[in-house]
C-alpha positions in Angstrom: 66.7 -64.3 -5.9 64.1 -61.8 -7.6 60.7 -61.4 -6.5 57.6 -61.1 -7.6 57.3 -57.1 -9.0 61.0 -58.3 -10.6 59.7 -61.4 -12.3 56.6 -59.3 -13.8 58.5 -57.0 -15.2 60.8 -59.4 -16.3 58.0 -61.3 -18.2 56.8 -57.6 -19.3 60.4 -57.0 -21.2 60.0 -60.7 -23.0 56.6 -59.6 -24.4 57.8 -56.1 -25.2 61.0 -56.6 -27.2 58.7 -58.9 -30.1 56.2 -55.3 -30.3 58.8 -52.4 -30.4 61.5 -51.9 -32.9 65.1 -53.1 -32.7 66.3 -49.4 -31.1 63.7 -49.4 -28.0 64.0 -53.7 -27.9 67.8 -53.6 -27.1 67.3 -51.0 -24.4 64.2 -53.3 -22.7 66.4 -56.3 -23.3 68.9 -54.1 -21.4 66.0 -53.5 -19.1 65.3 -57.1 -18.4 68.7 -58.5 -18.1 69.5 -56.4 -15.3 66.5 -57.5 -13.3 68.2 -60.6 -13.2 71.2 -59.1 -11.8 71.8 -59.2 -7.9 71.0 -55.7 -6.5 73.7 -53.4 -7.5 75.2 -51.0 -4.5 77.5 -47.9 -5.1 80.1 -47.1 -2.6 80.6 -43.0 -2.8 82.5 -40.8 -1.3 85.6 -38.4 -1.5 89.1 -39.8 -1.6 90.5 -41.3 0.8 87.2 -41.5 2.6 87.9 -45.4 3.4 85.6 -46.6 0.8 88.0 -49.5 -0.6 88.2 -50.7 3.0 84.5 -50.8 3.2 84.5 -52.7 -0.5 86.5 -55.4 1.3 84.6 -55.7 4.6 81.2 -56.3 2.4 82.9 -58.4 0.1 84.8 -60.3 2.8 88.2 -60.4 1.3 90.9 -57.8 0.8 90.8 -57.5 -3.1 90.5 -53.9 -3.2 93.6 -52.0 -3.2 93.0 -49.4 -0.1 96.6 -47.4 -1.3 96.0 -44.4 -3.9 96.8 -46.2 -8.0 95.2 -46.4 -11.1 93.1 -49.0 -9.9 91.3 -46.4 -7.3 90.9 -44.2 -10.0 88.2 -45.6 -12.1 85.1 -47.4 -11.4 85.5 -51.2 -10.3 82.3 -53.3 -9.9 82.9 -56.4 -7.8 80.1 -59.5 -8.5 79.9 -63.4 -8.3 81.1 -65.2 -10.3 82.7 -69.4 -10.8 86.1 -68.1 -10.6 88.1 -64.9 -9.5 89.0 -63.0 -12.7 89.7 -59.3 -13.7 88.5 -57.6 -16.9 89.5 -54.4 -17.6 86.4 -52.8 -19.7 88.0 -50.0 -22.0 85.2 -47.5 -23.8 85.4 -49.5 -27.2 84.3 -52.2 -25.5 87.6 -54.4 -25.6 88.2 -56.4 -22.2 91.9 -56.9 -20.9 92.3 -59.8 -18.5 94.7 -59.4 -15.2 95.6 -61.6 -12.7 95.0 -60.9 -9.4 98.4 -60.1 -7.5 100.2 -61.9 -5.2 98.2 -60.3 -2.0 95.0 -61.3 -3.6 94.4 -57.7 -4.5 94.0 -56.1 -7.8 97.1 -54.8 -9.7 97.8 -51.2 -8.9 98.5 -50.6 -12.9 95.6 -52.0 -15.6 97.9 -51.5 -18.3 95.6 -50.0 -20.0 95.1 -45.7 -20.6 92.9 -44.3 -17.6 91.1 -42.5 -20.1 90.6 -45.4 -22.1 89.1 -47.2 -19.0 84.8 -47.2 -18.8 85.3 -49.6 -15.2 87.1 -52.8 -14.1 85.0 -56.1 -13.8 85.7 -57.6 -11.0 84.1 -61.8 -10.5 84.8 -63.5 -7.2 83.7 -66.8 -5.7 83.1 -64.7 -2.8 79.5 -66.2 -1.5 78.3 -62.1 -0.3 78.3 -61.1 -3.6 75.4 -63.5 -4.7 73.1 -61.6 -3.7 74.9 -57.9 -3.9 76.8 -56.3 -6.7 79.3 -54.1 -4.7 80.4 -50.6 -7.0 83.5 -48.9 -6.0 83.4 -45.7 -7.1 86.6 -43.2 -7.6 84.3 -40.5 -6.6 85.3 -36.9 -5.1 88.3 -35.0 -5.6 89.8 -38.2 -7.5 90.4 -36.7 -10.8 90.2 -33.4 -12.8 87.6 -34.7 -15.5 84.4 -32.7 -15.5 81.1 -34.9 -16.0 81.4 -35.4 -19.7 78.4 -34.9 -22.4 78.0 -38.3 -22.6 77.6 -38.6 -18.8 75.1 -35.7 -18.2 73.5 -37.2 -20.8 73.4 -40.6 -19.2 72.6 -39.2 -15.6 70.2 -35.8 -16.6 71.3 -32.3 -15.9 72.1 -32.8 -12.0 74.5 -30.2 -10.6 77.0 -32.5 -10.2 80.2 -31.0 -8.8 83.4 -30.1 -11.4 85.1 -32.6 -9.1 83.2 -35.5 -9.5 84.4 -37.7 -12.1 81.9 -38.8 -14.8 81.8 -42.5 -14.5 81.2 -42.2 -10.8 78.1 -40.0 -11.6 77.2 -42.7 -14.1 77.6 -45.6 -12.1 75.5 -43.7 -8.2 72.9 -42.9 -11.4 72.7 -46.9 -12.4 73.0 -48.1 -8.9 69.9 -49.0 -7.1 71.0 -48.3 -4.0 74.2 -45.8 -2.3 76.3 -46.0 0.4 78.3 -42.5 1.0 81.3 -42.5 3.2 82.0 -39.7 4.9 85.7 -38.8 6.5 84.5 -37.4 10.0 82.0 -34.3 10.3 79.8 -33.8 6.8 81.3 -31.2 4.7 78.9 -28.7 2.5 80.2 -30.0 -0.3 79.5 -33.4 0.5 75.9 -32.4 1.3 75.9 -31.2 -2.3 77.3 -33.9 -4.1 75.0 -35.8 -2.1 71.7 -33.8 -3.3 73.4 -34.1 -6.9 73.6 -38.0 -6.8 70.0 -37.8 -5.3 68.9 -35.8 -8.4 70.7 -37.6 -10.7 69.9 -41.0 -10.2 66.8 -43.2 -10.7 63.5 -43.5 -8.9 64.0 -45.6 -5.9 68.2 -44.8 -5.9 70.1 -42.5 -3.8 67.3 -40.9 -1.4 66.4 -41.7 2.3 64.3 -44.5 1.1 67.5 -46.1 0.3 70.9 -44.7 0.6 72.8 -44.9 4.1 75.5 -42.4 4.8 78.2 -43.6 6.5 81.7 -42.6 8.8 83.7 -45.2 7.9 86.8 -43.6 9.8 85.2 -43.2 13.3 88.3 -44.3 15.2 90.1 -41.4 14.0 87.4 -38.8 16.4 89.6 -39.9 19.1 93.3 -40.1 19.5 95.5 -43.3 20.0 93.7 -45.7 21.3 90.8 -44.2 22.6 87.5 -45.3 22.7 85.6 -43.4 19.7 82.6 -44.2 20.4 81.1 -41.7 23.0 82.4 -39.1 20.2 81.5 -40.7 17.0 77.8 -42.0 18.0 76.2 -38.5 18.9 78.0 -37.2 16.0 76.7 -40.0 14.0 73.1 -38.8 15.3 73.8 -35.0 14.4 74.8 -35.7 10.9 72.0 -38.3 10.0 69.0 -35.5 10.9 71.8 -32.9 9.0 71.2 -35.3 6.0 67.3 -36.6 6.6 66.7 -35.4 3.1 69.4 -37.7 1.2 69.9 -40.8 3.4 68.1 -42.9 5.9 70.6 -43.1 8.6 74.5 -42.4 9.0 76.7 -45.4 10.6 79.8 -44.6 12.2 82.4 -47.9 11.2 85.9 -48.1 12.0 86.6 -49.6 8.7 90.3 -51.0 9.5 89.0 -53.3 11.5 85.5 -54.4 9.2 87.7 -55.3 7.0 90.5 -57.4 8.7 87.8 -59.2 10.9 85.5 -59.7 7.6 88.7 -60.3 5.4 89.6 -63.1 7.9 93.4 -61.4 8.3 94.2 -61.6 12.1 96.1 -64.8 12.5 96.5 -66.9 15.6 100.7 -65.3 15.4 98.6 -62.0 15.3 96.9 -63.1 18.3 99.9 -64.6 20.4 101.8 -61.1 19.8 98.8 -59.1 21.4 98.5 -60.9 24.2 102.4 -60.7 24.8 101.7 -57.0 24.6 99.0 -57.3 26.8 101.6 -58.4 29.5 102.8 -54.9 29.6 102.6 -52.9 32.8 99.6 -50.3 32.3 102.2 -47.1 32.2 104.1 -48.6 29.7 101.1 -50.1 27.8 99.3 -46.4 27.5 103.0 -45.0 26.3 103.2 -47.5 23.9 99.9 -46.9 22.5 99.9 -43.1 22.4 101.1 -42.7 18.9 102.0 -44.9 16.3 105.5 -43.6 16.1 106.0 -44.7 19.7 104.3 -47.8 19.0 107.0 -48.7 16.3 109.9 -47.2 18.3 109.8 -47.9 22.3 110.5 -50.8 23.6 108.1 -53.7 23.4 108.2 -57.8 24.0 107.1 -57.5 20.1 109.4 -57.3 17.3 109.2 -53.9 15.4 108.1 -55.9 11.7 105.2 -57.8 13.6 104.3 -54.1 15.5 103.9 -52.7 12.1 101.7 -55.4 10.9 99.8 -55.1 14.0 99.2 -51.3 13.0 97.9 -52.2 9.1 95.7 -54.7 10.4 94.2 -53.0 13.3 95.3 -49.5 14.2 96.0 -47.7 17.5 92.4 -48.3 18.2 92.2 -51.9 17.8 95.4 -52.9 19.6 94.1 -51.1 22.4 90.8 -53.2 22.0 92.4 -56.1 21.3 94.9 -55.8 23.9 92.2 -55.3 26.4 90.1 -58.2 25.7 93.1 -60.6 25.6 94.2 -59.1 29.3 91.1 -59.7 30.9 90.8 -63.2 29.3 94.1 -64.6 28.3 92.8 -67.9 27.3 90.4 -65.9 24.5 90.9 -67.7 21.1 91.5 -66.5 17.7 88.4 -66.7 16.4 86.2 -64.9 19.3 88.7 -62.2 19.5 88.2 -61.3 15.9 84.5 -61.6 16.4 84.8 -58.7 19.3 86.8 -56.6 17.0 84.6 -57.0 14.1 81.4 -56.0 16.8 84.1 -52.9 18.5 84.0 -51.8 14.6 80.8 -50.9 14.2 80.2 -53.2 11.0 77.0 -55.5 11.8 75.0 -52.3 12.5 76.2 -51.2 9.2 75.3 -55.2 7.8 71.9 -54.8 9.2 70.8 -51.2 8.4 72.1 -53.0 4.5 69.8 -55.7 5.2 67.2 -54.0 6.4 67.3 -50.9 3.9 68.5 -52.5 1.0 67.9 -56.3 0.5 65.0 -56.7 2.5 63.6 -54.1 -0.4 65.7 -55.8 -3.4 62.1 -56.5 -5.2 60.7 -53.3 -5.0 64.0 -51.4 -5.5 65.0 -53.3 -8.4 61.3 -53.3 -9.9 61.3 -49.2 -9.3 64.4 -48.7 -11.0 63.1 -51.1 -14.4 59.9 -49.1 -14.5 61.2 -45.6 -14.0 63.8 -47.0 -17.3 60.9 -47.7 -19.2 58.6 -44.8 -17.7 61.7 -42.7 -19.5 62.3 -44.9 -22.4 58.4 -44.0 -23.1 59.1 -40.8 -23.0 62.1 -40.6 -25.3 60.9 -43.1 -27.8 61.4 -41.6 -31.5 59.0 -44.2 -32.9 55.2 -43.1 -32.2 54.1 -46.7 -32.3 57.1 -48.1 -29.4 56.3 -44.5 -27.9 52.3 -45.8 -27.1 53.1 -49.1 -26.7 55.6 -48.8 -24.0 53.2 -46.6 -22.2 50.2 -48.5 -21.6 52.6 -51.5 -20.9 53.3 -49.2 -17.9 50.2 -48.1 -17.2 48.8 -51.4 -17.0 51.2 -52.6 -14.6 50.5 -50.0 -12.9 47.1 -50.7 -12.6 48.0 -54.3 -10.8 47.5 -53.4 -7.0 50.7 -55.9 -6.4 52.2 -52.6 -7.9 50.8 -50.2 -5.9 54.2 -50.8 -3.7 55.8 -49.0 -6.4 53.4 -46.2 -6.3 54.2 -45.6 -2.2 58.3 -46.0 -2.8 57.8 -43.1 -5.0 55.7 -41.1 -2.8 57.8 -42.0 0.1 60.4 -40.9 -2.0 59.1 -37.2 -2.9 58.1 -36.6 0.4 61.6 -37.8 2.0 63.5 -35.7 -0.3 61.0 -32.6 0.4 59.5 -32.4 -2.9 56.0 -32.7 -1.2 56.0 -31.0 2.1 53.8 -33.1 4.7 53.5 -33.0 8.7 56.1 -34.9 10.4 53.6 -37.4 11.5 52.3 -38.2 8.6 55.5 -38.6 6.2 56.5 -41.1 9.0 53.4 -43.4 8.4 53.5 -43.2 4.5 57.6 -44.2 5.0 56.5 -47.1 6.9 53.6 -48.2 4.7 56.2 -47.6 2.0 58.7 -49.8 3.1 57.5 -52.4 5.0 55.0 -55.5 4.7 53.9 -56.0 8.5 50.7 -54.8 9.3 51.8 -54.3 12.8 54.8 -52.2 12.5 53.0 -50.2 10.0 50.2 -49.5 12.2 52.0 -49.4 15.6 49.7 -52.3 16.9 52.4 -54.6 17.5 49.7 -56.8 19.7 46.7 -56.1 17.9 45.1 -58.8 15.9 42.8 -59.2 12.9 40.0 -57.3 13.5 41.6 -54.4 15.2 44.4 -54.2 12.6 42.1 -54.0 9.6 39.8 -51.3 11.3 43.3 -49.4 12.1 43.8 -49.6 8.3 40.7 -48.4 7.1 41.0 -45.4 9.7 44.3 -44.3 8.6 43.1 -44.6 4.8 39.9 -42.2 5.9 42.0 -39.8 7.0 44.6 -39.6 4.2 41.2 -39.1 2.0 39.8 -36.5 4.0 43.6 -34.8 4.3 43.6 -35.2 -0.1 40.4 -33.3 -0.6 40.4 -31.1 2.6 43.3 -30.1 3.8 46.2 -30.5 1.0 47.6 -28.9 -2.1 47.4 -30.4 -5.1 50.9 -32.5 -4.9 50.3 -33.6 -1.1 46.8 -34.1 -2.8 48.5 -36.7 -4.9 50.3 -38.4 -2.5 47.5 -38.6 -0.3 45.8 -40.4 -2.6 48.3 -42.5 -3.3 48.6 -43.5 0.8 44.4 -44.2 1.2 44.5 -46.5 -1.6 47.7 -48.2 0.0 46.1 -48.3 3.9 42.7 -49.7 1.4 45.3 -52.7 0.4 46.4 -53.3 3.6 42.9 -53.7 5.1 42.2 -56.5 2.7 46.0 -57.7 2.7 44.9 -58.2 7.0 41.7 -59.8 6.2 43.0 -62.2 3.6 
């Protein structure tokens, strides 16, 4: 559902499109209609990173193909829709339809040219994706095209890497929010591709604000069936303050197991075959579940097709788990044990770092990314008269202190990225006064009531005057100013 900055803008784009001409009034209808979209998310990352397994645990069905095709080759957007259909987009604008294939998934050939492809459109009755447009992008090391003109000119003069394919830049650019999956430790060049989709893309996309980095192989730190965790966490840790500058936080996720648990794919057969292999004596057990070769190949109470289902659906890692759980309670029922797996995954911290960094913002997101479009459509407008018009349609909304919120994203922004250096201490408390709405949290007064929090307010927006015409240059200057009129807000925001 939009918000409030989303509906004004909305209402903005209706009034505009009657005062500009027909070249700038199809780009603000473009503007508008996307408002109304649910909050689009890229998935990026190299091949082979496990981003199609993530696709599918957010989703929560297995409808992207996870094996290397055509399919994982160009961009497929996955959204709601009344039925499940499959449109392959080509560049001229011609859609072929597919059926899904008989494992629910999409066919591995589109029948179509991959260079004729611009993305696959993708509608499910999947109830997740009312709210969230899910992007999976081919991204690194996926293809040999270069970014194209058309692309650079779509996405700006990043220095995107040779290796990342066009459309992928295109679609991180148009995204309003990223997800980058990471396979183990950060590499350099995923540090740059990273700064490049930072660079690239729109106001409020692909920066700390909102992007989350994430490990979406963790299981694979360890060997067999060893617990990843005490490996994968402090890693985890390591690489988010590696990559402060590009995302908000990295998230290690075994993604196997996100998606069979969210996909609903362990059955109660799946169930009754663990717990005969949790009847094992524990030498046996451990030899079985050092290596997957020895898992298909010794001896077990489980024959070797349902062991090598076992192994798609969960992995060394979850067996072990799985295995575990269903030993120490033997009466444990389908349903809970696939509710410990999806929680020995990893995925509902990844569901509520999305919720917190991405959907609780939807409004202000969505309403940063319209008004940087129109911010640039101003400023590439060949008419004079749509040139000025568009401009002080900004700058009066602007001018709204309901938009102000927009104002401190963008700050938050800058700073984040280190654009605008600032003490530690202080980028902190523009971030929070950025992103959140609570008074309390903002502050640090989670007890404190009226009249303490509004005082609080009104201090911190004395100092960040003081700091923008004492102690600052002329861009933390800016910002400054930006963060005492937004701690002046929230004074009378309390007292209201």
């Amino acid at each position: 559902m939009s918000g409030p900055l989303s509906v004004s803008l909305a209402t903005l784009c209706d009034q505009l499109v009657g005062r500009v001409g027909p070249e700038a009034g199809n780009q603000v209808r473009q503007i508008h209609d996307r408002l109304g979209e649910p909050l689009r998310v890229a998935i990026a990352g190299r091949l082979k990173a496990g981003k199609s397994t993530l696709v599918n645990a957010l989703i929560g069905r297995r409808v992207a193909p996870t094996a290397v095709g055509e399919c994982t080759r160009v961009v497929t957007r996955f959204r709601y829709g009344p039925a499940d259909r499959v449109d392959v987009v080509c560049r001229d604008g011609l859609r072929r339809s597919l059926p899904l294939g008989d494992d629910g998934m999409i066919p591995q050939r589109l029948g179509v040219p991959l260079a004729k492809v611009a993305y696959v459109d993708v509608t499910l009755t999947s109830e997740k994706l009312r709210e969230l447009t899910v992007v999976d992008t081919p991204g690194l090391a996926s293809t040999d095209t270069v970014v194209s003109d058309r692309a650079a000119e779509a996405v700006g003069t990043a220095p995107f890497d040779a290796d990342i394919d066009a459309d992928s830049a295109s679609e991180v650019a148009a995204a309003e929010a990223v997800v980058y999956v990471f396979t183990q430790a950060v590499r350099a060049d995923d540090v740059q591709a990273l700064e490049a989709f930072r660079d690239a893309s729109a106001r409020l996309a692909s920066s700390p604000i909102n992007a989350l980095g994430v490990f979406g192989k963790a299981d694979t730190l360890a060997g067999g069936a060893t617990d990843p965790w005490p490996v994968a966490e402090p890693l985890a840790v390591q690489q988010a303050q590696l990559l402060a500058r590009t995302v908000s936080d990295v998230v290690p996720v075994v993604g196997l197991l996100a998606e069979t648990g969210e996909a609903g794919r362990l059955t109660g057969a799946d169930r009754d075959a663990l717990q005969r292999l949790a009847g094992l004596g524990e030498g046996d057990l451990r030899l079985l579940l050092a290596s997957a070769d020895l898992f298909r190949t010794r001896p077990a109470p489980v024959p070797a097709d349902q062991r090598e289902r076992l192994l798609g659906l969960l992995d060394l890692y979850g067996i072990g788990f799985a295995v575990a759980q269903l030993a120490a309670e033997p009466r444990l029922s389908t349903g809970e044990l696939v509710r410990r797996l999806v929680a020995a995954s990893g995925f509902p911290r990844l569901r509520q770092s999305l919720e917190e960094t991405f959907r609780w913002r939807s409004d202000a997101i969505k309403a940063g990314w319209a008004l940087a479009r129109l911010e640039r459509l101003a400023g590439h407008c060949r008419d004079p008269h749509d040139r000025e018009v568009l401009r002080d349609a900004v700058e009066g909304l602007l001018r709204d202190p309901a938009y102000h919120r927009l104002r401190l994203l963008d700050a938050a922004q800058r700073v984040a990225t280190g654009a605008v250096s600032l003490p530690v201490e202080w980028e902190q408390e523009l971030t929070r006064l950025a992103t959140s709405e609570d008074p309390r949290w903002i502050l640090r007064l989670p007890e404190a009531g009226t009249e303490e929090l509004a005082a609080a307010a009104v201090a911190a927006a004395n100092r960040w005057r003081v700091y923008a015409v004492a102690g600052a240059g002329p861009a933390q200057s800016r910002v400054a100013q930006i963060a005492h009129r937004g701690f002046h807000l929230l004074a009378q925001q309390v007292r209201s």
